[in-house]
C-alpha positions as CSV (number, residue, x, y, z in Angstrom):
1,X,109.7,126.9,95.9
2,X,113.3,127.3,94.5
3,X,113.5,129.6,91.7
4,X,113.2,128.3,88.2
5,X,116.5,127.2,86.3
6,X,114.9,128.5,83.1
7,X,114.8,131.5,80.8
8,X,110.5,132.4,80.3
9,X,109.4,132.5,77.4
10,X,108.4,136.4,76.2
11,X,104.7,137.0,76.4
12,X,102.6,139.8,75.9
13,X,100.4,141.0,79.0
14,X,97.3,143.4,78.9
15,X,98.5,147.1,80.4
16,X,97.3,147.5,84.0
17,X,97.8,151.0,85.9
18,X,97.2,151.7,89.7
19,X,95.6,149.4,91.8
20,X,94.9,147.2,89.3
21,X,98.4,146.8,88.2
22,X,99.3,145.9,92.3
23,X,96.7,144.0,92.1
24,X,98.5,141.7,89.5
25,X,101.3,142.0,91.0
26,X,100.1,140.7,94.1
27,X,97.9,138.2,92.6
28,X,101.2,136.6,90.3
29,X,103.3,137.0,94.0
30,X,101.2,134.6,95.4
31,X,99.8,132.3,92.6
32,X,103.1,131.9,91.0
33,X,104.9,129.7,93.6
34,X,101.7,127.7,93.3
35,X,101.6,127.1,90.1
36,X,105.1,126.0,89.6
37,X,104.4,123.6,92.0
38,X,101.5,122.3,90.7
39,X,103.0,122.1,87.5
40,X,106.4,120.1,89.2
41,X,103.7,117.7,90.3
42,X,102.0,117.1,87.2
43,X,105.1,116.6,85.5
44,X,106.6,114.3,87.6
45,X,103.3,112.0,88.3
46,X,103.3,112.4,84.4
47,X,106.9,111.0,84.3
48,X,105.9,108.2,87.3
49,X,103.6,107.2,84.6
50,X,106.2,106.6,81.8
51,X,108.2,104.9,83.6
52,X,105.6,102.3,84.8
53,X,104.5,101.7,81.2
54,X,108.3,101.6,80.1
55,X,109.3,98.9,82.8
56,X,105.9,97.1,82.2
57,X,106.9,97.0,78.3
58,X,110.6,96.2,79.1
59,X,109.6,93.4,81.5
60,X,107.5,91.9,78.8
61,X,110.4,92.1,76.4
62,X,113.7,90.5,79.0
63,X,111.0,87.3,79.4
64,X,111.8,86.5,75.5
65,X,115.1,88.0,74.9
66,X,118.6,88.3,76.8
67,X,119.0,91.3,79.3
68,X,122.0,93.1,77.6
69,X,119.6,93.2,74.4
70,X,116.5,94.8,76.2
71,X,118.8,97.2,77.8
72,X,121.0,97.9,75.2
73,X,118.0,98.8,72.7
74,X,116.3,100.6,74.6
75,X,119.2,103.1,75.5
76,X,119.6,103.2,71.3
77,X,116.0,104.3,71.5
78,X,116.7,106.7,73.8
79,X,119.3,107.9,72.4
80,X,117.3,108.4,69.5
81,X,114.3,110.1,71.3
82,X,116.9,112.6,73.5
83,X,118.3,113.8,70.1
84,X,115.1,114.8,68.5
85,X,114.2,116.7,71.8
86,X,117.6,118.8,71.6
87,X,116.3,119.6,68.1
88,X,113.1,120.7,69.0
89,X,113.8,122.0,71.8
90,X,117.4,122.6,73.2
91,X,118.3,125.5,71.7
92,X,121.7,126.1,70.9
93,X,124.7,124.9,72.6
94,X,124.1,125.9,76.8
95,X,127.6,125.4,77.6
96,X,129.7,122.4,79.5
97,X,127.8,122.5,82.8
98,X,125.8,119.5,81.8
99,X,128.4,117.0,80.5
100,X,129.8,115.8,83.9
101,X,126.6,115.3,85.7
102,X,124.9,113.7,82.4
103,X,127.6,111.5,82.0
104,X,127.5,110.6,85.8
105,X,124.2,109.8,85.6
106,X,124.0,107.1,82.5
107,X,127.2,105.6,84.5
108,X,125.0,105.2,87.7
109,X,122.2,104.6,86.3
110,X,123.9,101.3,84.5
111,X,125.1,100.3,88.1
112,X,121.8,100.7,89.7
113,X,120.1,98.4,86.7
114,X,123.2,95.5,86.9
115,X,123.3,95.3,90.9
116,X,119.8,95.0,91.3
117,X,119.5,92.5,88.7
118,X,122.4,90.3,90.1
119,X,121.0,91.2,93.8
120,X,117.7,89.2,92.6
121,X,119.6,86.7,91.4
122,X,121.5,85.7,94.7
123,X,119.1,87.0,97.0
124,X,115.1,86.9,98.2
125,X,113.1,89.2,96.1
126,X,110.8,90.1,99.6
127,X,114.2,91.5,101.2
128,X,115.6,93.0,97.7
129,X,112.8,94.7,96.5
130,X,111.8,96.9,99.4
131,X,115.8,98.1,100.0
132,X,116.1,98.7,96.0
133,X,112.8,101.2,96.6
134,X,114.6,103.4,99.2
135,X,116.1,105.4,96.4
136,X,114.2,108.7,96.8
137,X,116.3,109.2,99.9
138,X,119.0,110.1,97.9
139,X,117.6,112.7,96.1
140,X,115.7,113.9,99.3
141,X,118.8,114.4,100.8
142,X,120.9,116.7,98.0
143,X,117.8,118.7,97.5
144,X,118.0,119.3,101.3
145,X,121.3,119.7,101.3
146,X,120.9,122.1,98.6
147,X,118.7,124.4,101.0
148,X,115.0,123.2,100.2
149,X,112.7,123.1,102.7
150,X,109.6,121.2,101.6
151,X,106.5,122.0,103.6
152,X,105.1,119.9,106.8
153,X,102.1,118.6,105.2
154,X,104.5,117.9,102.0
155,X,106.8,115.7,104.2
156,X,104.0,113.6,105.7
157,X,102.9,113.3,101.7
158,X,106.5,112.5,100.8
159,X,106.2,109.9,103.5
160,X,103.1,108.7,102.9
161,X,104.3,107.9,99.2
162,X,107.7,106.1,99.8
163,X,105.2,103.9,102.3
164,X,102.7,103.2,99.4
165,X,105.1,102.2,97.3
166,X,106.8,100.2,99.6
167,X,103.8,98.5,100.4
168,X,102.7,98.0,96.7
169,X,105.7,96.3,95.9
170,X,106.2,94.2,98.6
171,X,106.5,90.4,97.4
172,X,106.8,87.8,100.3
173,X,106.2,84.4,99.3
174,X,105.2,85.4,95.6
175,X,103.2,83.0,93.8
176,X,103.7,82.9,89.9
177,X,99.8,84.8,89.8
178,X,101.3,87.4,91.8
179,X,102.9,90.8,89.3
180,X,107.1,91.2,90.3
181,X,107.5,95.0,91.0
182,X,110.7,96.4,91.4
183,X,111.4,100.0,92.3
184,X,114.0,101.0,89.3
185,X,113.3,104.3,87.3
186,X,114.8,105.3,84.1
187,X,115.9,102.1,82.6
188,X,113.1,99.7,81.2
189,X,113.3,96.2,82.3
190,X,113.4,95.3,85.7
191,X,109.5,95.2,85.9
192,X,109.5,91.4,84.1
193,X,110.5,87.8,85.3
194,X,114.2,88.1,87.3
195,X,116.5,85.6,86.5
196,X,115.5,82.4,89.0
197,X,116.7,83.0,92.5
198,X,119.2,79.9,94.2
199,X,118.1,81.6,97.6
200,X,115.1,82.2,97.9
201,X,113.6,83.5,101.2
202,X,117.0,83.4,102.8
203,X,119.0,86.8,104.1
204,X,122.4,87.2,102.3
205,X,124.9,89.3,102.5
206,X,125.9,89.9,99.2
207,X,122.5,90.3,98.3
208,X,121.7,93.0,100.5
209,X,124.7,95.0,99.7
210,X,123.9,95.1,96.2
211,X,120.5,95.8,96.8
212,X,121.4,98.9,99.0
213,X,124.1,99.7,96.0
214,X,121.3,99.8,93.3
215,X,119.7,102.5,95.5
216,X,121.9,104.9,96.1
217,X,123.5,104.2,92.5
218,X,119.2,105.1,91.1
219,X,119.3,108.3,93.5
220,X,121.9,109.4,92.1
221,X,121.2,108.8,89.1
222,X,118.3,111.5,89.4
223,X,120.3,113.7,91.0
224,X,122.3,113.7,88.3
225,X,119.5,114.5,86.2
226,X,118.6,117.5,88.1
227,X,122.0,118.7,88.2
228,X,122.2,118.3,84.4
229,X,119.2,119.6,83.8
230,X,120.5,122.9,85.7
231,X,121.6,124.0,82.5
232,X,119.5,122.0,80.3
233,X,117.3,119.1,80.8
234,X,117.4,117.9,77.1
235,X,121.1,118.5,76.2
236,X,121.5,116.5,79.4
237,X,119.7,113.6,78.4
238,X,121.3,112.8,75.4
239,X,124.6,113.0,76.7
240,X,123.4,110.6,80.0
241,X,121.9,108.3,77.1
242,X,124.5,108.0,75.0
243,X,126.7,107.0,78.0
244,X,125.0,104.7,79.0
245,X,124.7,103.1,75.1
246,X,128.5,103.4,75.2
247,X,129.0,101.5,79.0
248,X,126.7,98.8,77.5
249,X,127.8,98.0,74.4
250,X,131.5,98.0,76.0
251,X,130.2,95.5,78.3
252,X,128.8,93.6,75.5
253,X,132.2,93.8,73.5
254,X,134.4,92.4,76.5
255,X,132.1,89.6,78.1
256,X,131.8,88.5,73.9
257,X,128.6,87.2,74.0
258,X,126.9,89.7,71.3
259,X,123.6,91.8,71.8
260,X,121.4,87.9,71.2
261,X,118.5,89.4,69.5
262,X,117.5,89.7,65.8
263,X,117.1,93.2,64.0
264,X,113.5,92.5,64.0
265,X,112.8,93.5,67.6
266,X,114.6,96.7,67.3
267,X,111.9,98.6,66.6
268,X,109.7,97.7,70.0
269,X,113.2,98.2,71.8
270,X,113.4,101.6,70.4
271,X,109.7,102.5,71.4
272,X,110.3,101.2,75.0
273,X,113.5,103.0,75.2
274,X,111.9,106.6,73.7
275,X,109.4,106.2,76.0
276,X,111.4,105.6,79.1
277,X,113.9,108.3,78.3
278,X,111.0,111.0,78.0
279,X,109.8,110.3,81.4
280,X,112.9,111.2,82.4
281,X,113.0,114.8,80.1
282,X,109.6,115.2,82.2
283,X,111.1,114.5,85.3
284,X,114.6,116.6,84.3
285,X,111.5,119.2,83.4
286,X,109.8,118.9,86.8
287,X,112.8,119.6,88.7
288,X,113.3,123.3,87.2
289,X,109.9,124.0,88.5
290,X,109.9,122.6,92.1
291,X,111.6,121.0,94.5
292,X,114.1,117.8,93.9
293,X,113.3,116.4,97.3
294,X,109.2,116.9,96.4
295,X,109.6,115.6,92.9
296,X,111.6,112.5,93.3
297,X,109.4,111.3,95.8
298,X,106.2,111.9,93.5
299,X,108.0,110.4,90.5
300,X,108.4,107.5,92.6
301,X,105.1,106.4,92.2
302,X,105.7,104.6,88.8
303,X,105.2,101.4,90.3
304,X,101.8,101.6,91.0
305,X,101.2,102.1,87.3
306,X,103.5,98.7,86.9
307,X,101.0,97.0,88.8
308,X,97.7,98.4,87.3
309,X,98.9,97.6,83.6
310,X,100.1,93.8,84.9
311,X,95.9,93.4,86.6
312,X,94.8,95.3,83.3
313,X,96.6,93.4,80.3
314,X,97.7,90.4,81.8
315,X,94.9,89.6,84.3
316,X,97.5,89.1,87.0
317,X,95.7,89.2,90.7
318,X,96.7,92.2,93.0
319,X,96.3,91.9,96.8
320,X,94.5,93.9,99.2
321,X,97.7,95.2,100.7
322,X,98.5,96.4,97.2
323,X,95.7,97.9,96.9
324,X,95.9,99.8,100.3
325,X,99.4,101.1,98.7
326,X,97.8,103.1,96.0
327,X,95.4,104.5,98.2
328,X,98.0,105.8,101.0
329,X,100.7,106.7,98.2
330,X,98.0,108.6,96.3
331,X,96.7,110.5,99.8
332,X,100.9,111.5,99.9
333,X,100.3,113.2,96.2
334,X,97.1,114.9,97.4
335,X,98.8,116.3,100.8
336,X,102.6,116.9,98.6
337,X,100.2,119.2,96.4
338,X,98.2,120.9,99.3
339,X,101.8,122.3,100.7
């Protein structure tokens, strides 16, 4: 595992002398790789979890009010949430490193939400869908780029995952009882009802292009929150939020059509937007601990929990194939944390 990109906190130990003190040495030699791992893991299945509930929520909200609202609240809300964790727990000011790569990644990750939505629009949800989840190869690559080398049995996990996921969300000939999934981390919304396709079921163009756009625009969009978080994950999140709050509302301001919701749904937009924005502080977290290439694949799991909230709260019907997605994408987890 890569060494961690934080400062440890100062803790007292019990004195040990001779062989006892090897002993502990030896012991934290081997057990500490592990446990960063397992805690890179945790963290990032924790943040695959936030997301899923924040795109499930979102989704609910863009079936009742205009896109640029949803989107636009939930970035205040994140905004919000990302500022009372650089309270808590940012410390004092970690110096420039963060601002470009923040800043890239609330610009991509504004992209990546916009082409995918207009990709649904023009194109076949069964052709979109699948491309828009091939995201983690983005990350995969930097991090491998950046020297990682991720375990045998962790690969097979890794791609056992992106194949469980794929599968999950998979939509061909969707009926209206069937949940939409669509792979799209870090900004809530895309999990709902997409604006009614004109082509449905045919192969376009313009449609795939977008689609492959909104990929690599959401990998690098956690790229850039690993980079950012490089040198702090929370200073790095506000500054990624409040770009992305500035590049909507400027899109608001020139297309003149005016955020289209009343001040009374601020409040759930808020929620869905703090809750969004820490499962990306856990996945900024996870990233310090292990792996990039490991973590974005695990993170990527969030639509699984899409699809169980849809079957739990809105009695929609999942299929057998969906099913079989959970299972292999979960066996990926078990084998990613075996390595």
């Amino acid at each position: 595992m890569k060494e961690l990109r934080r400062t440890p906190r100062p803790h007292s130990e019990p004195s040990l002398i001779g062989s006892e003190a090897l002993s502990a040495t030896a012991a934290g030699a081997v057990l500490g790789p592990w446990r960063d791992q397992l805690t890179a893991i945790a963290l990032a299945f924790l943040a695959s979890l936030g997301w899923g509930c924040a795109d499930f929520l979102g989704g609910l909200r863009t079936r009742s009010l205009p896109l640029r609202a949803t989107v636009s609240g939930a970035l205040m809300g994140g905004v919000l949430a990302s500022g009372i964790g650089v309270v808590l727990l940012g410390g004092g000011w970690p110096g420039a490193g963060f601002i470009l790569p923040a800043m890239l990644g609330g610009l991509a990750s504004l992209v990546a939400f916009l082409t995918l939505y207009k990709a649904l629009a023009i194109g076949s949800m069964s052709i979109v869908a699948p491309i828009s989840a091939t995201y983690p190869v983005v990350p995969v690559i930097y991090g491998l780029a950046q020297g990682e080398r991720p375990a045998g049995i962790q690969i097979i996990g890794m791609a056992l995952i992106v194949a469980g996921v794929l599968l999950a969300s998979y939509a061909p000939g969707r009926r209206e009882d069937e949940p939409v999934i669509v792979a799209a981390p870090d900004i809530a919304g895309v999990a709902g009802a997409p604006p009614e396709s004109t082509s449905a079921g045919i192969v376009n163009v313009p449609s795939l292009l977008l689609a492959v756009v909104s990929a690599l625009a959401t990998g690098i969009t956690l790229a850039s929150v690993s980079k950012a978080a490089d040198t702090s994950p929370y200073w790095g999140l506000i500054v990624m939020r409040g770009t992305g709050l500035a590049g909507i509302l400027l899109f608001i301001a020139v297309a003149r059509r005016g955020v289209g919701a009343p001040l009374t749904k601020l409040p759930g937009l808020l929620v869905i937007g703090a809750l969004d924005t820490l499962a990306t502080g856990l996945f900024a977290v996870a990233s310090t601990y292990g792996y990039l290439s490991v973590v974005a694949v695990v993170a990527s799991l969030f639509p699984l929990g899409t699809i169980a909230l849809a079957r739990l709260t809105l009695g929609e019907r999942i299929l057998p194939r969906q099913n079989v997605g959970v299972g292999v994408a979960l066996t990926g987890v078990a084998l990613i944390a075996l390595g």
